[in-house]
C-alpha positions as a printed NumPy array, in Angstrom:
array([[ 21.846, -44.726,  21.108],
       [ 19.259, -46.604,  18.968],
       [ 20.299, -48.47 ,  16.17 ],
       [ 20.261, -47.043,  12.724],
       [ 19.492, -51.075,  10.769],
       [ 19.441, -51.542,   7.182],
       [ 16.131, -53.267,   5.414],
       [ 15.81 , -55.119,   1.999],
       [ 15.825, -52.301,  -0.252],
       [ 13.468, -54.102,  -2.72 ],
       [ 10.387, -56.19 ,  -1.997],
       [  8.239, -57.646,  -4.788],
       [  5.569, -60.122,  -3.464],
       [  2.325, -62.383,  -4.953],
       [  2.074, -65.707,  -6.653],
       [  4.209, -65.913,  -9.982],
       [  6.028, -62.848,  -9.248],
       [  9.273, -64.98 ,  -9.769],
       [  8.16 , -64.882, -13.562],
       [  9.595, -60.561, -12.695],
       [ 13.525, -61.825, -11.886],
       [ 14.708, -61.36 , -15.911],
       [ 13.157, -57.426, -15.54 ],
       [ 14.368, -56.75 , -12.622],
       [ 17.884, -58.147, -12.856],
       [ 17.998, -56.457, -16.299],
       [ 18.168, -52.887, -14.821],
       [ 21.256, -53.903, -12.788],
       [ 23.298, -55.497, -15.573],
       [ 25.723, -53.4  , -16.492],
       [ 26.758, -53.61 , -20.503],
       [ 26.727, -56.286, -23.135],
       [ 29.346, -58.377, -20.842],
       [ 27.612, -58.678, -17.689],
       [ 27.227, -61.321, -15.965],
       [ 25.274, -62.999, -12.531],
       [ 25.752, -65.626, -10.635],
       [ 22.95 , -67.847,  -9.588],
       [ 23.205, -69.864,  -6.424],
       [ 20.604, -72.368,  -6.521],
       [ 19.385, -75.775,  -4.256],
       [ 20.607, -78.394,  -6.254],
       [ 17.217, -79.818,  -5.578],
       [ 15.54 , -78.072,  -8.198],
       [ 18.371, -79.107, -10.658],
       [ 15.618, -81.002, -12.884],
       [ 12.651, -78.768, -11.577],
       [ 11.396, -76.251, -14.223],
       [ 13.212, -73.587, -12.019],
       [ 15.727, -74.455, -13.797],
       [ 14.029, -73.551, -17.236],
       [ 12.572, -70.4  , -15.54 ],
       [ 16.194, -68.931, -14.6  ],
       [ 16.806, -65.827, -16.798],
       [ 20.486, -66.765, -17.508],
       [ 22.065, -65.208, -20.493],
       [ 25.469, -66.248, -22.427],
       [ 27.888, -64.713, -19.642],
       [ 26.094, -65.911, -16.47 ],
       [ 27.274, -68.581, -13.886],
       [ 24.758, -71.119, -12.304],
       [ 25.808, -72.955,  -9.793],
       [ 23.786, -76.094,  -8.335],
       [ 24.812, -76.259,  -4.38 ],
       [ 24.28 , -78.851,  -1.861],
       [ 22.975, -77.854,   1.453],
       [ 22.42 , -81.311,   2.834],
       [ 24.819, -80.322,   5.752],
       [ 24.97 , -76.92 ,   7.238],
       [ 26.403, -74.226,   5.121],
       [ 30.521, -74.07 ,   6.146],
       [ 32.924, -71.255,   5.463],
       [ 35.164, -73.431,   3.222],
       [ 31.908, -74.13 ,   1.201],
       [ 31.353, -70.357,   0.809],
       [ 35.021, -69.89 ,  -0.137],
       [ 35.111, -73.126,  -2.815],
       [ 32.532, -71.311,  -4.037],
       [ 33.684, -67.716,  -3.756],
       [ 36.794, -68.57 ,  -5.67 ],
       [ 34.994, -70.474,  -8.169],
       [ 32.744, -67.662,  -9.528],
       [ 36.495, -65.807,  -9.853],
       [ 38.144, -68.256, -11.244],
       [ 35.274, -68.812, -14.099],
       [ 34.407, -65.454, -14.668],
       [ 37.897, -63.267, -14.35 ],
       [ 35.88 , -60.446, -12.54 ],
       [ 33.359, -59.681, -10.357],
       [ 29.892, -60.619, -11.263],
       [ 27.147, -57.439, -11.512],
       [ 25.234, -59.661,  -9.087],
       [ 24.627, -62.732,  -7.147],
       [ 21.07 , -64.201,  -6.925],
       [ 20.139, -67.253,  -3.947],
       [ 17.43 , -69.777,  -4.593],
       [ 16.534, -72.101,  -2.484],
       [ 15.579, -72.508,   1.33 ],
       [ 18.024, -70.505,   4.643],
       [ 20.657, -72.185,   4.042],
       [ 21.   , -71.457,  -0.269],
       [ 20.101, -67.352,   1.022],
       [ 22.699, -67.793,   3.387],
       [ 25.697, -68.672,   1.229],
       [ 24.122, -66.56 ,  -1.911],
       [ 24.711, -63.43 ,   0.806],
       [ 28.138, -64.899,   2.204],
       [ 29.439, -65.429,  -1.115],
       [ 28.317, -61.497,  -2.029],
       [ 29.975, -60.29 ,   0.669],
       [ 33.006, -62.528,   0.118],
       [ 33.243, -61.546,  -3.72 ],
       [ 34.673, -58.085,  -2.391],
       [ 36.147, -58.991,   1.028],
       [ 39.632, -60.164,   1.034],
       [ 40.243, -63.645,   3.22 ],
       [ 37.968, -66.366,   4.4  ],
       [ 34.716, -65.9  ,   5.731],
       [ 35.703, -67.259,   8.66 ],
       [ 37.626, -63.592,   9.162],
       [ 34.278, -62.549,   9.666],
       [ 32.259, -64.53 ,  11.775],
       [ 30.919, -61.85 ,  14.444],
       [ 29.316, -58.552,  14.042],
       [ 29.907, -55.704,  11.717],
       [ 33.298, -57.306,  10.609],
       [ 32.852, -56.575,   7.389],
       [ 34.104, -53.592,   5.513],
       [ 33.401, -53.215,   1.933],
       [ 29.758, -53.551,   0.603],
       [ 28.604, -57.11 ,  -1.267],
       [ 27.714, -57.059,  -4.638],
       [ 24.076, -56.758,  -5.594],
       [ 22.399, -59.715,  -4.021],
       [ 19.022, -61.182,  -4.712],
       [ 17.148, -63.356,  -2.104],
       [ 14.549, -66.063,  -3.433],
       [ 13.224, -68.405,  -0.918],
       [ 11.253, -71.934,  -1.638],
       [ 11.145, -72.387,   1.681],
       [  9.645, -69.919,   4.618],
       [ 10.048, -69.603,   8.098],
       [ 14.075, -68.713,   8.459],
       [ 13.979, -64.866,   7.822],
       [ 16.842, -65.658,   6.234],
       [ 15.628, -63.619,   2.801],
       [ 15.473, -60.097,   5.611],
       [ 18.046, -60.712,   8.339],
       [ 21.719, -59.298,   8.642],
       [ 23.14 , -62.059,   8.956],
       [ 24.306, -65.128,   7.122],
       [ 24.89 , -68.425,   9.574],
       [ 27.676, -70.205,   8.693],
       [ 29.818, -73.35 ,  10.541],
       [ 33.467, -72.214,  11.035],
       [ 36.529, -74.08 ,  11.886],
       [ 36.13 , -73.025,  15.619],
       [ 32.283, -71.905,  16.032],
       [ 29.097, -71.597,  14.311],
       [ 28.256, -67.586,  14.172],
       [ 27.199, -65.329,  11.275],
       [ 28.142, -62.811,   9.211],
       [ 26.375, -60.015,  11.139],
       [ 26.6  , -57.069,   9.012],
       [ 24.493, -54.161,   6.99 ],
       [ 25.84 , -55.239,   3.958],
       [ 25.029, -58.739,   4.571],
       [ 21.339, -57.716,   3.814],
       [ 19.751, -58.57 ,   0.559],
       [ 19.527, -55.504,  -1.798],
       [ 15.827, -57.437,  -3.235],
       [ 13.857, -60.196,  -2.383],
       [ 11.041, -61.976,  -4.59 ],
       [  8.456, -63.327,  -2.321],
       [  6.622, -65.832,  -4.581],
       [  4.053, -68.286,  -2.568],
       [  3.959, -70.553,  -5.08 ],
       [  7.595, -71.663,  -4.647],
       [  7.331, -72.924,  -1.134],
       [  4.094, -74.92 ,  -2.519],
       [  5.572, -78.383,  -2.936],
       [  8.081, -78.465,   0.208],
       [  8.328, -81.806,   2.236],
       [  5.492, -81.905,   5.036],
       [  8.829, -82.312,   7.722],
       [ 11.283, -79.881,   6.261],
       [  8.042, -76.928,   5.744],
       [  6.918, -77.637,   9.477],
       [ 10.498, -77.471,  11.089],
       [ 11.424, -74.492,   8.781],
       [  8.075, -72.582,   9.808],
       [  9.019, -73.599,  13.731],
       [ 12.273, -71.457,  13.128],
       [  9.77 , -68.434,  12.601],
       [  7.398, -69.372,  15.253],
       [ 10.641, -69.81 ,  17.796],
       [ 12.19 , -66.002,  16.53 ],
       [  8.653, -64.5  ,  17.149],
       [  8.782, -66.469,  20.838],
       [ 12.004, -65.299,  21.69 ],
       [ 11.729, -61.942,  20.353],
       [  8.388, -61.111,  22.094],
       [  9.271, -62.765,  25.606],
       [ 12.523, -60.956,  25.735],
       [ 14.692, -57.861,  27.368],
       [ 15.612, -56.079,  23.983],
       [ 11.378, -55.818,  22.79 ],
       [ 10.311, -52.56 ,  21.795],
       [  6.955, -51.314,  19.952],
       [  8.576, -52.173,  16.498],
       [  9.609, -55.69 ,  17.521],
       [  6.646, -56.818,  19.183],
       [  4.566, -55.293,  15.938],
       [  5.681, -57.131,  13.172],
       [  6.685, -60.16 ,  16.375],
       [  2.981, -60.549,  16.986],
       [  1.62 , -60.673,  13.602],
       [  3.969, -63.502,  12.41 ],
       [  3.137, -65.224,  15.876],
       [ -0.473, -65.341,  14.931],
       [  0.391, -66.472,  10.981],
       [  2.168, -69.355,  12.146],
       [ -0.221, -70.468,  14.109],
       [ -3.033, -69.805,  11.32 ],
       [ -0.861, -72.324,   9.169],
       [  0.254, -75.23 ,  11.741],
       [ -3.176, -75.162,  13.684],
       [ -5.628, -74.656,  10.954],
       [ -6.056, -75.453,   7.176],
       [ -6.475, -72.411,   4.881],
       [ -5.992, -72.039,   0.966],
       [ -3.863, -69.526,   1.659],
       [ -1.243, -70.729,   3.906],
       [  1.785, -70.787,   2.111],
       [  0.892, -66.992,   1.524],
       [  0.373, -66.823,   5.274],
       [  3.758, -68.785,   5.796],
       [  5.916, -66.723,   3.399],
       [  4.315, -63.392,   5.392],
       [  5.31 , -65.067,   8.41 ],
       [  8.691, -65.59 ,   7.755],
       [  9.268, -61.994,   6.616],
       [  7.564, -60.259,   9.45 ],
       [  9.234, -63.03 ,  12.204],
       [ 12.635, -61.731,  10.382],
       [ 12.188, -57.955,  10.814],
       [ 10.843, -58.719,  14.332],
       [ 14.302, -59.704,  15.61 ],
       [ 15.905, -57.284,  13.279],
       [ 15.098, -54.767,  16.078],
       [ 15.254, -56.96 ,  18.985],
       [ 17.131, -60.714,  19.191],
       [ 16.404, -64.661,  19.616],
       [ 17.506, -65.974,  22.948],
       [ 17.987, -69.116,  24.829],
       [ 16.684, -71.531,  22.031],
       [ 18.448, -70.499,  19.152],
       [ 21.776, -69.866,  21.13 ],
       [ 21.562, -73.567,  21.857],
       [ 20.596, -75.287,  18.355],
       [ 23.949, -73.396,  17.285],
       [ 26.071, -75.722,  20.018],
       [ 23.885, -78.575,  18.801],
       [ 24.514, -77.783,  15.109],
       [ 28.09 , -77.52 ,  15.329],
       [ 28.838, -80.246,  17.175],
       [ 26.335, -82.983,  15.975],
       [ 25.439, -81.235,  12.297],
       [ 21.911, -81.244,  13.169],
       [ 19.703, -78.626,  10.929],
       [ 18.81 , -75.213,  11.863],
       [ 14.875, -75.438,  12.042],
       [ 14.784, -79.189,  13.45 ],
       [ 17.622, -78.218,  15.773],
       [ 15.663, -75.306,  17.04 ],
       [ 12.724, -77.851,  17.197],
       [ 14.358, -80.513,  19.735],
       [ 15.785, -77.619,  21.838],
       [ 12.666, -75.615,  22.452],
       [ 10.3  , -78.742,  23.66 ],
       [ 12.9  , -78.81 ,  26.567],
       [ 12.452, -74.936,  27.397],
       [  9.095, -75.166,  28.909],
       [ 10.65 , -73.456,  32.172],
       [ 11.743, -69.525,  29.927],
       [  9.161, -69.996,  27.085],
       [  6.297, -71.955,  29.179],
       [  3.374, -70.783,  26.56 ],
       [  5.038, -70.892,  23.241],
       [  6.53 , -74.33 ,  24.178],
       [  2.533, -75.929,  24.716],
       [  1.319, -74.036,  21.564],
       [  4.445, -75.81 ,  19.314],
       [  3.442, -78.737,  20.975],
       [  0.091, -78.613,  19.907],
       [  1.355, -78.068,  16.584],
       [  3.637, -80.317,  16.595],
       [  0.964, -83.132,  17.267],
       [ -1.507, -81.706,  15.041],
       [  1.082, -82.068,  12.039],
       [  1.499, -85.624,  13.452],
       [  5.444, -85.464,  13.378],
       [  7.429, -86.698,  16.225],
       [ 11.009, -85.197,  17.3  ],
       [ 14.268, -87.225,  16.967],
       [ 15.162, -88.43 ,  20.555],
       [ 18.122, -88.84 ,  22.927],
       [ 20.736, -87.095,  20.682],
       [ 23.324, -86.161,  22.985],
       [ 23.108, -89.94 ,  25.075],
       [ 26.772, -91.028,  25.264],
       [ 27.983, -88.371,  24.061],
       [ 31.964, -87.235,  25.127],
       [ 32.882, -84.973,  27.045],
       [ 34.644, -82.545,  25.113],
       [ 32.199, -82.614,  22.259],
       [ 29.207, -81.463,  25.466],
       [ 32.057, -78.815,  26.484],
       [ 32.081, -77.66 ,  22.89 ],
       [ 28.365, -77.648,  22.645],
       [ 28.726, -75.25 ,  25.969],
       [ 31.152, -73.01 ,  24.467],
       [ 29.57 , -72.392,  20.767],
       [ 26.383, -71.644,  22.918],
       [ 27.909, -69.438,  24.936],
       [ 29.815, -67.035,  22.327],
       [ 26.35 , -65.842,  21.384],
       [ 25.878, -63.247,  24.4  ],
       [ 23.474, -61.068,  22.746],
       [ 21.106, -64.16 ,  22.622],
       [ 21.305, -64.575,  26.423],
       [ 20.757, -61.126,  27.241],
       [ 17.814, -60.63 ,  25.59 ],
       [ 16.479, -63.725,  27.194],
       [ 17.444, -63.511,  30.275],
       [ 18.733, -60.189,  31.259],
       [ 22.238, -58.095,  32.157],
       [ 22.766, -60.426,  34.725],
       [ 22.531, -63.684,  32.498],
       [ 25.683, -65.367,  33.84 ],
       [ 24.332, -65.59 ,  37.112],
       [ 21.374, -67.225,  35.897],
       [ 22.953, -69.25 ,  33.451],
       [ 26.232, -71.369,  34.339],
       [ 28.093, -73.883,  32.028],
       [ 25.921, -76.456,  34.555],
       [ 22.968, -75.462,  33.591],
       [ 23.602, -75.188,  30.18 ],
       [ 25.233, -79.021,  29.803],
       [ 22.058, -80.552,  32.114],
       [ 19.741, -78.812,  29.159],
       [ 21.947, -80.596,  26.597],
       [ 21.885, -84.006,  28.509],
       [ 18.058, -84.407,  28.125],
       [ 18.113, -83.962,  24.894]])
């Protein structure tokens, strides 16, 4: 049976369309004593963002720190917070900010009407009752975060997201201008995390005509933008990121991003440099996107943090193994039906070593 997936509902894209948030939250605000919640990158706490937010009297803004990887008892803290200081449920919760901000602006949605901790719902389609409205900004592209079903978060026991129709953002605001002043690093790594879906997506089992359509065209974006100079890149970048995220929303990452998630958990490296370190050591599944990110790589004249896992113990690599491993869809796309045959807890840990 195919799979019937759910899309952002609402798209509005073009520079200064973020200038459009106060109109089009205003149709969703119900009464004189609504209220919203805005989750926002503590980052641009003394950015005009801040002057730009369309807050009124009853609204809740709340500054987050994403310096570490977002964690379920972050998403609770906060969850309980925006209860606590409103005494209801908000009419809608609204994420600025880069993957990691969209992520916990969707967990905490789905968490204002979920009973428990997120951590209850770290798999797929464990969730039962809808989110609140939710509104995905991004000022940083390349994570798909603002179209995927899922929310990545770091649980007690595993890293794994909230997989889940409702998870999806009910409207995004695609403005280029607010990826415009990212750090040269933090934009390359985050635009590798697109580049690495559209690899994975297009070199694997699960590809199908609608996959490999919108898969190909954010291939060819990213490397417009980290191979070439163009007025127009972070336009390019931001269309990247959207098409690389509705590319796996019909198909699946693989053997990259099911290992960044054992080095994430374990070592709290980033998403999009995690990816990064993992895939120059996959030459052998992803020969031809590995030499292109290379190239880019070089051409954006950054090098990759070295020798990681050196030393490391031995229950931490088996823990690396096993977070990797819980993330089965990843390897069958990759690799096939018969994955375990092809790759064993061995393999896996001698992958890790040479990192």
């Amino acid at each position: 049976m195919y799979r019937n997936f759910k899309m952002v509902s609402n798209v509005v894209y073009g520079r200064g369309c973020f200038s459009q948030l106060d109109d089009i939250l205003s149709e969703k605000r119900k009464g004189r004593n609504s209220s919203m919640v805005f989750i926002v990158d503590d980052v641009f706490e003394d950015s005009d963002i801040r002057e730009r937010l369309p807050v009124n009297d009853r609204d809740l803004v709340l500054w987050i720190n994403v310096d570490d990887e977002p964690k379920t008892v972050y998403v609770d803290e906060l969850t309980q917070q925006v209860k606590t200081v409103l005494n209801d449920i908000p009419d809608g919760v609204i994420g600025i900010g880069g993957g990691s901000t969209m992520d916990i602006a969707k967990a905490v949605a789905l968490m204002l009407t979920n009973p428990g901790s997120s951590a209850d719902y770290q798999g797929w389609d464990l969730i039962k009752q809808p989110a609140v409205y939710h509104v995905g900004i991004p000022t940083l592209s390349g994570t798909g975060a603002e179209v995927s079903r899922t929310t990545v978060l770091t649980g007690p026991e595993k890293k794994l997201g909230l997989n889940s129709d409702y998870t999806v953002f009910d409207q995004i605001v695609l403005d280029p201008e607010l990826i415009s002043g990212a750090p040269k690093d933090q934009r390359f790594y985050t635009g590798m995390d697109c580049f690495i879906h559209c690899v994975e997506s297009l070199t694997g089992t699960y590809l199908n005509a609608f996959s490999q359509g919108y898969g190909e065209k954010a291939y060819d974006l990213c490397k417009a933008v980290f191979l070439e100079e163009a007025p127009e890149n972070d336009d390019n970048l931001m269309m990247a990121s959207y098409f690389g995220g509705m590319s796996i929303a019909y198909s699946q990452v693989g053997i990259c991003h099911a290992l960044s998630y054992g080095l994430s958990f374990v070592l709290g490296v980033h998403h999009g440099i995690g990816n990064s370190i993992v895939f120059d050591y996959l030459e052998d599944f992803y020969a031809e996107g590995v030499a292109e990110f290379r190239q880019m790589l070089k051409r954006q004249g950054l090098e990759l943090p070295r020798n990681l896992v050196a030393g490391i113990e031995q229950d931490k690599l088996e823990k690396m193994v096993d977070v990797a491993l819980v993330l089965e869809p990843l390897w069958e796309n990759a690799l096939g039906m018969d994955w375990k045959k092809k790759m064993t807890r061995d393999i896996i840990k001698e992958l890790y070593l040479k990192m």
